[in-house]
N, C-alpha and C positions, 0 to 999 in steps of 0.2 A: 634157068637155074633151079635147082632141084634143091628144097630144104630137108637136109640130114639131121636125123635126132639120133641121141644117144643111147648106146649102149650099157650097160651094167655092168661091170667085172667085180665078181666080188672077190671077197677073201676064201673063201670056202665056195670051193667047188668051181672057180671063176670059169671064166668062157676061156675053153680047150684049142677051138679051133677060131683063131681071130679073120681068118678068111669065110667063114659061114658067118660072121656080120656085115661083110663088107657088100655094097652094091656098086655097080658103075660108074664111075664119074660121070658127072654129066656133059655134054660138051661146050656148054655153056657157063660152064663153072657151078660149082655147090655154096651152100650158105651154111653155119652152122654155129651150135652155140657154143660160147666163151662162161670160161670160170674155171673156180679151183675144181682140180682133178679130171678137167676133160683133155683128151687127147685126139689129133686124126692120123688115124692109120693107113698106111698108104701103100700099096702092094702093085707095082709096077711087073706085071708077068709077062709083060714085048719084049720083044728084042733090041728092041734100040731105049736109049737113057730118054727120063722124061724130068720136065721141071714143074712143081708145083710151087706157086704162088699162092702166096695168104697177105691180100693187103694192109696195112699198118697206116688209118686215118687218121694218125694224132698227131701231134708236133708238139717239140721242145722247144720253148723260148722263141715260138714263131717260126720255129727248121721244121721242115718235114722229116718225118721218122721212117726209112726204106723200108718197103714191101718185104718182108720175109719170104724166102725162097726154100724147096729142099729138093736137089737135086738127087735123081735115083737109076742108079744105071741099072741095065736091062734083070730084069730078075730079078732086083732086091725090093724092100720093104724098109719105110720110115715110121716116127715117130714125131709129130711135131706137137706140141705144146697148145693147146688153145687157149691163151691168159687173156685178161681182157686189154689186154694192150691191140687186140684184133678187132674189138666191140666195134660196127659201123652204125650208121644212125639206125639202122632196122634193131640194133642190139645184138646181130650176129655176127660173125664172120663172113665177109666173102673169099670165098678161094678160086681160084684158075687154073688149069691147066695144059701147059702147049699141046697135049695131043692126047686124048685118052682113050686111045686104042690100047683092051688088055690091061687099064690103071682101073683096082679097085678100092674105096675108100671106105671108113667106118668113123664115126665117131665115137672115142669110147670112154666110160665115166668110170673111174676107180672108185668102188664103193666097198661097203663093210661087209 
């Protein structure tokens, strides 16, 4: 697992190209941090759809809370949310994903 730190976007001047942040997935899944204004980006450039998984360790009234997924056919680019409703006992997220041939990811911090 490979731990991913974040990015800076700012208001002025923000980051242009959000593909020159992004590195590899790793194939053993990434870790990454939660809080307001962080995001991961996610740029699937294969040819076939991939799914990435971001676990969700909490529970409601004793229910487990499902794994958040985003599913991304071939060529396109996501946006998920990193709230801390992803916090795992390390305090990060853990993310997975089925196959990251050509998935590149970024974490990125909306700043001022």
């Amino acid at each position: 697992m490979a731990a991913l730190n974040a990015t800076t976007v700012t208001t002025v001047g923000g980051l242009a190209d959000l593909d020159a942040a992004a590195v590899a997935a790793a194939g053993g899944g990434d870790t990454a941090p939660v809080g307001d204004g962080l995001f991961l980006y996610v740029n699937n450039a294969g040819g076939a759809g991939r799914t990435v998984t971001i676990a969700t360790p909490g529970t409601v009234s004793g229910h487990s809370i499902a794994d958040a997924t985003l599913v991304l056919a071939a060529g396109k680019r996501g946006l998920i949310p990193l709230t801390t409703l992803f916090r795992g006992a390390t305090g990060r997220a853990a993310i997975t994903y089925d196959a990251v041939t050509s998935v590149t990811v970024a974490v990125l911090k909306i700043g001022a």
